[in-house]
C-alpha positions in Angstrom: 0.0 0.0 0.0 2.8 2.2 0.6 4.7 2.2 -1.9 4.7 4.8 -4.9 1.6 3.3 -7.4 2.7 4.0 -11.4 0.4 6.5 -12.9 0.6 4.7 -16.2 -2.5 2.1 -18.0 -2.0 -1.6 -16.8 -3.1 -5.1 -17.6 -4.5 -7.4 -14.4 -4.0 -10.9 -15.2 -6.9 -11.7 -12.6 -8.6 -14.9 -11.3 -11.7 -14.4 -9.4 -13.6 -17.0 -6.6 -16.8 -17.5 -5.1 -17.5 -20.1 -2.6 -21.1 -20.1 -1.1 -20.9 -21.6 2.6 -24.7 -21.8 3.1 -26.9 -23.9 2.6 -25.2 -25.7 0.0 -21.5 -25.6 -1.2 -20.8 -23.8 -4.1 -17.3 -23.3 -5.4 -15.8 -21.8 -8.6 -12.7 -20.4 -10.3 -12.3 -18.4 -13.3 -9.9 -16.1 -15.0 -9.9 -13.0 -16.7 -8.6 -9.7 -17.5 -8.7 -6.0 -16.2 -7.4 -3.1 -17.1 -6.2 -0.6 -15.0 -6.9 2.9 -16.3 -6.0 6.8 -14.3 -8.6 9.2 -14.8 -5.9 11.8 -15.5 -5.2 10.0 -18.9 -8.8 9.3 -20.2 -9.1 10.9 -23.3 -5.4 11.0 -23.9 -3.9 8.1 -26.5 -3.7 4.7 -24.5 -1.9 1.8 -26.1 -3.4 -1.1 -26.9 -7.8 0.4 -26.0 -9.8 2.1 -28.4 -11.6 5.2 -26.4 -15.4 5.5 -27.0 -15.4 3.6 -30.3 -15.0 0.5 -31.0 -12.2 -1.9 -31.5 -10.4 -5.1 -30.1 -10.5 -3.5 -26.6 -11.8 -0.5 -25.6 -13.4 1.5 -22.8 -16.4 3.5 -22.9 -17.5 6.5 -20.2 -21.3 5.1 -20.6 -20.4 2.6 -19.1 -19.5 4.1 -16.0 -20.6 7.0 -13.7 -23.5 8.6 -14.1 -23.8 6.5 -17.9 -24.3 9.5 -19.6 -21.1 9.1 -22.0 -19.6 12.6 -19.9 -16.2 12.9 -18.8 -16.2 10.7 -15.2 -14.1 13.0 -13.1 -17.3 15.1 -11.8 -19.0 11.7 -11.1 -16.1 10.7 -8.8 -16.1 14.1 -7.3 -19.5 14.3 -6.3 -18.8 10.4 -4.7 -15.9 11.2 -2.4 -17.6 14.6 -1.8 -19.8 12.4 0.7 -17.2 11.4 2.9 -15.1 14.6 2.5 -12.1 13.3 0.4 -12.8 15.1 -3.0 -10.1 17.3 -1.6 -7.4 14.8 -0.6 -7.9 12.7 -3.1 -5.1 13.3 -6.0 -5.0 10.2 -8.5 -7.7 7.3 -9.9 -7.2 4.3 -11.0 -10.1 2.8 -12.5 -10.0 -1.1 -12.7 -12.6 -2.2 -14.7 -13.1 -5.5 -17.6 -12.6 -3.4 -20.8 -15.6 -4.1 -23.9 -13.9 -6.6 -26.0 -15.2 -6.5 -29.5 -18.0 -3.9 -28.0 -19.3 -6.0 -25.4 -18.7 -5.7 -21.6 -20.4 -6.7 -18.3 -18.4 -5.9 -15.1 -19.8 -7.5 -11.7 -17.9 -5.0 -9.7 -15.3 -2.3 -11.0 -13.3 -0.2 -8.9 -12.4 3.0 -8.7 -8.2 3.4 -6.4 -8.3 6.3 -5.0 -5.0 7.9 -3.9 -3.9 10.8 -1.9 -1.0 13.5 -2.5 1.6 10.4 -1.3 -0.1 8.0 -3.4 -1.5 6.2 -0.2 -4.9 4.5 -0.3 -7.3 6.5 0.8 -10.4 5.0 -0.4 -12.1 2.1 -3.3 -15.4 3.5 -5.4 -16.8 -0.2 -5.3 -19.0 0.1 -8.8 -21.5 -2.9 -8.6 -23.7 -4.1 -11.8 -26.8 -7.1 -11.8 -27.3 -8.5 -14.6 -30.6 -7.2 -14.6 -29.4 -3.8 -16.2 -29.2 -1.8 -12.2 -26.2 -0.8 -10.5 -25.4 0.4 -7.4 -22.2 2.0 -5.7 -20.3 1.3 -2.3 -17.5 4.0 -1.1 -15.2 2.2 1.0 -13.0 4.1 3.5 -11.2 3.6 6.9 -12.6 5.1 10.0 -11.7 8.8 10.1 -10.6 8.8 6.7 -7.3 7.7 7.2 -5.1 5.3 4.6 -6.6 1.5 4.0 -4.4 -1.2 5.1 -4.3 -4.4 3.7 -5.3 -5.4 7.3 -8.6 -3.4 7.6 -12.0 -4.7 6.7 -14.1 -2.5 5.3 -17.9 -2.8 6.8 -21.2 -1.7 4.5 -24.7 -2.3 4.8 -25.7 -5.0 1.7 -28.5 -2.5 -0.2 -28.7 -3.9 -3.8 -29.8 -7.4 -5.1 -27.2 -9.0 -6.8 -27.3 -12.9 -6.7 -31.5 -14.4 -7.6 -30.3 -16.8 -4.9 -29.3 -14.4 -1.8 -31.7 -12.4 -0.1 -30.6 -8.2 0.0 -29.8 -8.2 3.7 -26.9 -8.2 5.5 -23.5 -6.6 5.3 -20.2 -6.8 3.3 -17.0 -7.1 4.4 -14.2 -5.4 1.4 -10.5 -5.9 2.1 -8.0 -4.2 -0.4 -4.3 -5.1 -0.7 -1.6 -3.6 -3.8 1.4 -3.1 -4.6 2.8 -1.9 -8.1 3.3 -5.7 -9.1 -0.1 -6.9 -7.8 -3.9 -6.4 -6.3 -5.9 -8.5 -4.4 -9.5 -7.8 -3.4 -11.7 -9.5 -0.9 -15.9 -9.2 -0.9 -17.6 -11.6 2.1 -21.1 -11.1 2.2 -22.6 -11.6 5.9 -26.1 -12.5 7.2 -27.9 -10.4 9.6 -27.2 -12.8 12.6 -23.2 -12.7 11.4 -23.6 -16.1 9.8 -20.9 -16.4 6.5 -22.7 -16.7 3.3 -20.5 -16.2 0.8 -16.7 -15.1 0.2 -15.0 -13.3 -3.2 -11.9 -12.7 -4.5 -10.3 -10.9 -7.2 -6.6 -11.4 -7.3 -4.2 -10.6 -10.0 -0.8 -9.4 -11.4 -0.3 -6.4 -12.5 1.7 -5.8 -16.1 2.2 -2.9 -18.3 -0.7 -2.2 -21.0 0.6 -2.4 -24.1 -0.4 -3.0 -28.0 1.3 -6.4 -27.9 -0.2 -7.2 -24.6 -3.8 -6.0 -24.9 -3.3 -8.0 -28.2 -2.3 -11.6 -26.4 -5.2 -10.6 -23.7 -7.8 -10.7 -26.7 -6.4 -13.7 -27.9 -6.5 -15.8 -24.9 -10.1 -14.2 -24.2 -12.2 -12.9 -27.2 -15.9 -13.5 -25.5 -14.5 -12.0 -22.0 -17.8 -10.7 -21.4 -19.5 -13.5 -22.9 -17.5 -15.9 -20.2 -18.6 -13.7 -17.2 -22.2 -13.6 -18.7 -22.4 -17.4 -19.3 -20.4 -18.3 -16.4 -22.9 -16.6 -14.1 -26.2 -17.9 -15.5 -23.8 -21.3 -15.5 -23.3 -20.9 -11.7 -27.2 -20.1 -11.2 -28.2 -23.4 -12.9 -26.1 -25.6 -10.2 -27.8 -23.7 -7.9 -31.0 -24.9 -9.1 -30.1 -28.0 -9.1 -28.7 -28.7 -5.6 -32.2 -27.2 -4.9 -31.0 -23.2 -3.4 -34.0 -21.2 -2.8 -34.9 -18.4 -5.6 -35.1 -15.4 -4.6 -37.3 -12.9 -6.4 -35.7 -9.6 -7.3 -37.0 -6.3 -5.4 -37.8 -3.2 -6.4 -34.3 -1.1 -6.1 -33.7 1.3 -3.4 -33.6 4.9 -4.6 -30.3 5.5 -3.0 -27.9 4.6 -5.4 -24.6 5.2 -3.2 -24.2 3.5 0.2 -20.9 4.7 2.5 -19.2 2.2 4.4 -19.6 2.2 8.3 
């Protein structure tokens, strides 16, 4: 966390878990790709991602923010405004699934925010369903002060993700990088404490380049396809070891929830 985070475009090599504890087992694996973009250098040339057009990889502002298409440093201003950081915070790094041959779908992306020392001050925690809502978590440390990797980060669970989890509870987010890696822990809590489910996202960090964002496309080319079909996948094993559907609600009109 300390040390000095390169304000240059990245690749994360990523592989991402799930293991439901309750009440049925479910595990899975999978891999994909991120990339890791600073909000200072949207709109500038970035090798290897097409910029609002399309292309072998490419990123879009629609699909972020306020999903207007607009330029997405007011929409992180207004965010951290709520917890008084849009003053200390200095640099973003966006880590988001790019679109790969136009099409995207990214459970969660985050938004690193860093202060004037490049410390970790605070995670935008950008959440999607796949029934077209999404929803926003700011994660910070009591009083404001840098995340550790040893601090868990508490917030009230407001927005229905998963058909076969009810929207109650809390989440638990723990954040860990370097320059050479990032690792990212979501547990999802039941009222009575109980552990329902655990997350990861943990991946190597490498620089973005043509040839890079090239062999990334080649070992992917349906990334969002994979996440897509590997959730609807996961949902049909659910079904079968006979997990209670849950019907989705009507979504809160709050659409940004500040961690404890």
């Amino acid at each position: 966390m300390q040390q000095t985070m390169q304000l240059a475009p990245r690749l994360l090599n990523a592989e991402v878990m799930h293991r439901r504890f309750t009440p049925k087992v479910n595990h899975f694996r999978y891999k994909v790709f991120y990339v890791g973009l600073p909000l200072k250098l949207l709109g500038t040339p970035i090798e290897g991602l097409k910029q609002n057009k399309f292309g072998f990889l490419s990123f879009y502002n629609k699909d972020h923010g306020h999903r207007d298409g607009a330029e997405l440093t007011q929409w992180t201003t207004e965010v951290l405004a709520t917890a008084q950081l849009d003053k200390v915070i200095q640099n973003i790094t966006l880590v988001a699934m790019p679109r790969v041959l136009g099409m995207v779908f990214n459970p969660v992306s985050f938004w690193m925010c860093y202060d004037a020392e490049q410390k970790l001050r605070a995670v935008i925690c950008e959440v999607n369903n796949t029934f077209g809502e999404t929803h926003t978590y700011l994660c910070t440390a009591e009083d404001n002060r840098p995340l550790t990797k040893n601090d868990w980060i508490v917030a009230d669970k407001v927005f229905h993700v998963s058909p076969f989890m009810e929207r109650e509870g809390t989440y638990k987010f723990r954040f860990a990088e370097t320059d050479k890696m990032l690792s990212i822990e979501i547990d999802h809590y039941a009222p009575d404490g109980t552990k329902l489910l655990a997350t990861s996202l943990i991946g190597r960090y490498d620089a973005l380049t043509a040839k890079k964002a090239q062999k990334a496309f080649f070992k992917c080319p349906l990334l969002a396809a994979k996440v897509v079909g590997l959730i609807h996948y996961q949902a049909f094993k659910l079904v079968l070891k006979g997990i209670k559907y849950v019907p989705k609600p009507k979504q809160m009109a709050a659409r940004l929830t500040s961690s404890k």
